[in-house]
N, C-alpha and C positions, 0 to 999 in steps of 0.2 A: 513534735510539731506536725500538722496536719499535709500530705506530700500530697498533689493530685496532676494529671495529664489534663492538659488542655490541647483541640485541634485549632490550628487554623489555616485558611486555604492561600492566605496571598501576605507577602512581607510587606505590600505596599498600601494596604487597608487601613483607613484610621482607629482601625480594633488593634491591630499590630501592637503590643508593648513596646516601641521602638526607645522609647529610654530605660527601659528595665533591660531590655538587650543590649543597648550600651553600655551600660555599666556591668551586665555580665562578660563580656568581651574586654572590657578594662582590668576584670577581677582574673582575667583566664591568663597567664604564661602563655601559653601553645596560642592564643589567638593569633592573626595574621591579614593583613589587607585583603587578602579573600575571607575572611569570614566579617570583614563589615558589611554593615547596610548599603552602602555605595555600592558596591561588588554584587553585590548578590539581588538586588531593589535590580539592578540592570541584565545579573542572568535570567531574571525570574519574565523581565519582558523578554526577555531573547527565545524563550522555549517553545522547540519543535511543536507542532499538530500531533497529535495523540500523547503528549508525556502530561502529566499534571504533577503539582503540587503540593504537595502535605506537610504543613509544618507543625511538629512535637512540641511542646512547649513543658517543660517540668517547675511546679511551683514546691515552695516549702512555706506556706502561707503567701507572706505578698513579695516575699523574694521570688523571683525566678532563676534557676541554678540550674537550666539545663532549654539549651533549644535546637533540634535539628529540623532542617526546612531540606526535606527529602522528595525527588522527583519519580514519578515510578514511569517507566519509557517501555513500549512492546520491543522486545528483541527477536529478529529473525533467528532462526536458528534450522537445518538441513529440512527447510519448505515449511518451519511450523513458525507461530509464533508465541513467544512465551513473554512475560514480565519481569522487568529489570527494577532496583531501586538504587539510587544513587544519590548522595551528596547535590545539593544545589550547584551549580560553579563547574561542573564536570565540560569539558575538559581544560580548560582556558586556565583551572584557580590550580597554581600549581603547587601550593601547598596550603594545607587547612587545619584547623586544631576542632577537636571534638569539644562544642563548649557545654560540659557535661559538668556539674561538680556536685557527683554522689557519690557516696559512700555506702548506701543501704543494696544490697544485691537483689532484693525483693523487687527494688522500684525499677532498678536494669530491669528485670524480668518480665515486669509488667510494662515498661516501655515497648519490649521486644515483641509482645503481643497482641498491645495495641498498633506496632506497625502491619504485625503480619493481618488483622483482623480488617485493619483502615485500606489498606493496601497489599491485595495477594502479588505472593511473584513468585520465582524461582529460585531469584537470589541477591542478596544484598550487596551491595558492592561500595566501598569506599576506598577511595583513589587520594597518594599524596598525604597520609597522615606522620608524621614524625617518630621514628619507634622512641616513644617513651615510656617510660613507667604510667601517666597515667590514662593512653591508649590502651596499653595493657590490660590494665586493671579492670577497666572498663568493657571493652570486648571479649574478653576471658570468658566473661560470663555469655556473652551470645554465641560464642563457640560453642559452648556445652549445651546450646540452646539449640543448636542446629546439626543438620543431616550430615553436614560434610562442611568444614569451614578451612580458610587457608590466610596466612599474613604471607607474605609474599614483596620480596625485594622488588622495587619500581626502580629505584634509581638512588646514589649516592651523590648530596650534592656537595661543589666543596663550599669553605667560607673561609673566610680572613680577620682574625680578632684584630683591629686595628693598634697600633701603638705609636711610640715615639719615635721607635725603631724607622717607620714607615718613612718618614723624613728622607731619610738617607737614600741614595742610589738605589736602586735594585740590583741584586749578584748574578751571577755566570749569564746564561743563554740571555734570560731578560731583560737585563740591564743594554748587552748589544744590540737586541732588536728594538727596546726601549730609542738607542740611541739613535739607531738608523731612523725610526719613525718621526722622531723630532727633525733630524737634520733634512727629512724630504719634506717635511712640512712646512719647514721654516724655509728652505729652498724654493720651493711654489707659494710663499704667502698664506698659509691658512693658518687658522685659530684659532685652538681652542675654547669654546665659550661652556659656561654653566648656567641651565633656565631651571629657577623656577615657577610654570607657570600656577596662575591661579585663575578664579572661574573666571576672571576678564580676559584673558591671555589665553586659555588652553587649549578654543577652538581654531585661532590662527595656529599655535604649535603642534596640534597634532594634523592638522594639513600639511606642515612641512616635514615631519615625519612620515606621513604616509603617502609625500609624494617621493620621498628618497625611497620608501620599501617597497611600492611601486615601480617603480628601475632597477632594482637589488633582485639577482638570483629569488628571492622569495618571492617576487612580486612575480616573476615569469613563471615559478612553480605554482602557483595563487595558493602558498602555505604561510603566508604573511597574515599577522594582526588585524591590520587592515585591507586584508584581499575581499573581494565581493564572494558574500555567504551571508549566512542566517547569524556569526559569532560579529558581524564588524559593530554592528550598530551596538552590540551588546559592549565591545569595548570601548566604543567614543562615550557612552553613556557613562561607562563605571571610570573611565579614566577623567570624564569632564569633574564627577561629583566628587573625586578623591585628588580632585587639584583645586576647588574649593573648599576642602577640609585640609590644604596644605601638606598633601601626602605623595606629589609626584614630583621628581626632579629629574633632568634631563640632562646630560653630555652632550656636547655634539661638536663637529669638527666645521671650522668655515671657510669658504675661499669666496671674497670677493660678496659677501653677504649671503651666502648661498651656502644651504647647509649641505654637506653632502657624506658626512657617518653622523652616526650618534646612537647614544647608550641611550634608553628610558629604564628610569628603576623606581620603585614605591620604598619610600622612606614609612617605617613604623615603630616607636618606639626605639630608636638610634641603630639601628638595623636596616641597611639599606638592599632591597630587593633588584638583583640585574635583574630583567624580565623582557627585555626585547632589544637588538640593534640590529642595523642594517645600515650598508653605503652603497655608493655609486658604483658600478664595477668600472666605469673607467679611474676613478682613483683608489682600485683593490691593492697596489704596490705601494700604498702611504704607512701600511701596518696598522690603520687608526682604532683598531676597536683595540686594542696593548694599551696606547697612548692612552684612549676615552676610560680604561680599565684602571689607569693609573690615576686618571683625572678625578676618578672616584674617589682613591683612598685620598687624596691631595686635599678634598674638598670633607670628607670624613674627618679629618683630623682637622680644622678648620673650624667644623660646628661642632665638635663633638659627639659622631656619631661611634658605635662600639663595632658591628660586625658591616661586611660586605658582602653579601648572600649572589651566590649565583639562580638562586630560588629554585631552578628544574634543570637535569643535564639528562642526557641519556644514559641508560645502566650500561651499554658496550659501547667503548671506544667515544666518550666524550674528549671533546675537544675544546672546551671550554676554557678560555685562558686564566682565571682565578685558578687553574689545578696549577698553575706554575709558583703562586703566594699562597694555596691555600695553608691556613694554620688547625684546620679540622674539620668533619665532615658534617652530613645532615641524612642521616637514613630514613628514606620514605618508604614506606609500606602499602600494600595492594591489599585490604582485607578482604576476604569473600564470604559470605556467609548464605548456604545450597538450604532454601528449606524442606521440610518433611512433604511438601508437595509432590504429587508425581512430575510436576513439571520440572519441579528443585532436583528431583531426584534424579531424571535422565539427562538434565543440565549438568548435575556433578559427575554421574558416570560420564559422559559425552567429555569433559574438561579430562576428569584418569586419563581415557584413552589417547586424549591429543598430549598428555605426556608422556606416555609412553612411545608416539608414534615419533613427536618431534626430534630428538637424538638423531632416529635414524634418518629423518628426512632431511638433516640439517647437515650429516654424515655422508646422503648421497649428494646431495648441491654441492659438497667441498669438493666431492670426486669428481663431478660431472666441470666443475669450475675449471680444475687444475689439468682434467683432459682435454679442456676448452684450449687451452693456454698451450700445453702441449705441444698440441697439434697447430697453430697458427704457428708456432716457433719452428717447425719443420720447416726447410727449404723448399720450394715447391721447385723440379727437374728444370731446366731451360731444355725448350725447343732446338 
């Protein structure tokens, strides 16, 4: 059957196949709330000055079996500038699925070429993809395609198969701090509530969400969802249209009508996404994001949903409280791929040498820490 490339420059145009990409995104496993049009229709208005555009489109006639909408972005690099390519959604989608469905390694290849041909860079990069077999499969072949390529651990997230089981108490450490959390909550009057909003409902709910993450340690570090930057507008957009499409549901903790924690997570296909919470810091000693964490599965096994995804944790020392239920992981992957450019080529060597170097400079911070520490513990003479 006849396989060909198509470019296009914007997700949002009425040339867009937006229902042959839905229904490829339905046909795909690995798809995920970042790879719909909601998600991605909102990072596409969100993008930086200098980054453009380019969306792949693979046909097999009038199927469509393959589409990546890739941004190519100038990267500074020691006073030069060189070209990045990246996944739409970067950094905000914290997990994505390659909605590729080839099998021909011919058509890989001729893909690979028409990006490098459409879009020069240095180096390819995709963030957050699930190690599966058919990531694998698929990038295998652009590895061999390239100067120097690497898969690379991001982060391990955990997740929770929901069950029957769930019903019952939580055991050891959990179940205690489970029970402190209730008896201070129920002490001060507050409440549990479950929202889900929809497109008439989501612009009052996510103002009360972002005026709790706004008062929440994130909000004073302005590394919050909604902190003022170039990403907020991009998430009230992608969160309004996937509460329209009945994909977001919310936890949240109440006192007095006043929200003051709450879990937000994207429901997709009975797999529920944690993806952001924040409280008050004067009610940090409630323990509410355990309770809001429980409040999930409670409400999981109610409609039916299968997993509880923590969606993104950090690869050291996450603290994520699903690690305390998790029932199995979710390994993400950092693909690189250095092209044959001289740009691609001083970009990979530049990348060796900061591996080599980092051990040791990560070796002398421990030392330089622990002689920090040292020497403050000395007693200092009295006069």
């Amino acid at each position: 059957m006849n396989e060909r490339l198509e470019w296009q420059t914007s997700l949002c145009s009425a040339s867009f196949p937006a229902a042959a990409y839905e229904a490829l995104c339905k046909r795909s496993a690995q798809s995920t709330p970042f790879n719909s049009l909601a998600w991605l229709r909102a990072a596409e208005q969100a993008l930086q000055h200098g980054c453009t555009l380019h969306v792949l489109l693979l046909w097999q006639g009038d199927r469509l079996i393959g589409c990546l909408p890739l941004v190519r972005c100038p990267l500074r690099l020691l006073g030069m500038t060189v070209h990045e390519v990246r996944h739409l959604g970067h950094p905000l989608s914290d997990r994505i699925g390659l909605l590729v469905e080839v099998t021909n390694p011919y058509l890989l290849e001729r893909a690979l070429k028409a990006i490098r041909r459409r879009m020069p860079h240095a180096r390819l990069q995709l963030n957050e993809l699930p190690a599966i077999a058919a990531h694998q499969d698929l990038l295998g072949h652009w590895a061999m395609q390239s100067w120097q390529s690497e898969a690379r651990t991001s982060c391990r997230v955990p997740e929770h198969r929901l069950s029957e089981e769930d019903r019952q108490e939580a055991t050891g450490d959990t179940r205690y701090e489970l029970r402190r959390a209730r008896k201070r909550t129920q002490a001060c009057g507050a409440i549990v509530e479950r929202i889900t909003p929809d497109g008439t409902t989501i612009a009052q709910c996510l103002q009360t969400l972002e005026a709790v993450e706004a008062a929440s340690w994130k909000g004073d570090n302005g590394v919050g969802i909604f902190s003022p930057g170039p990403h907020r507008d991009w998430i009230i957009r992608a969160l309004t249209s996937l509460a329209a499409e009945g994909h977001v549901r919310v936890v949240q903790l109440s006192l007095e009508g006043r929200c003051i924690s709450y879990r937000l997570g994207l429901l997709d296909r009975g797999r529920l996404y944690d993806y952001n919470i924040a409280f008050l810091p004067e009610f940090a000693s409630l323990g509410s994001g355990r309770l809001l964490l429980d409040e999930w599965f409670r409400w999981g096994l109610d409609e039916g949903w299968n997993y509880i995804d923590a969606s993104r944790v950090s690869l050291h020392q996450s603290n994520h409280q699903l690690h305390e239920r998790m029932t199995g992981q979710v390994e993400h992957l950092r693909w690189s791929f250095y092209s044959r450019r001289p740009s691609g080529v001083a970009l990979g060597l530049a990348y060796r040498l900061w591996l080599l170097v980092k051990p040791a400079l990560r070796a002398w911070r421990n030392r330089h820490a622990t002689t920090r520490v040292g020497r403050s513990a000395v007693k200092q003479p009295s006069c």
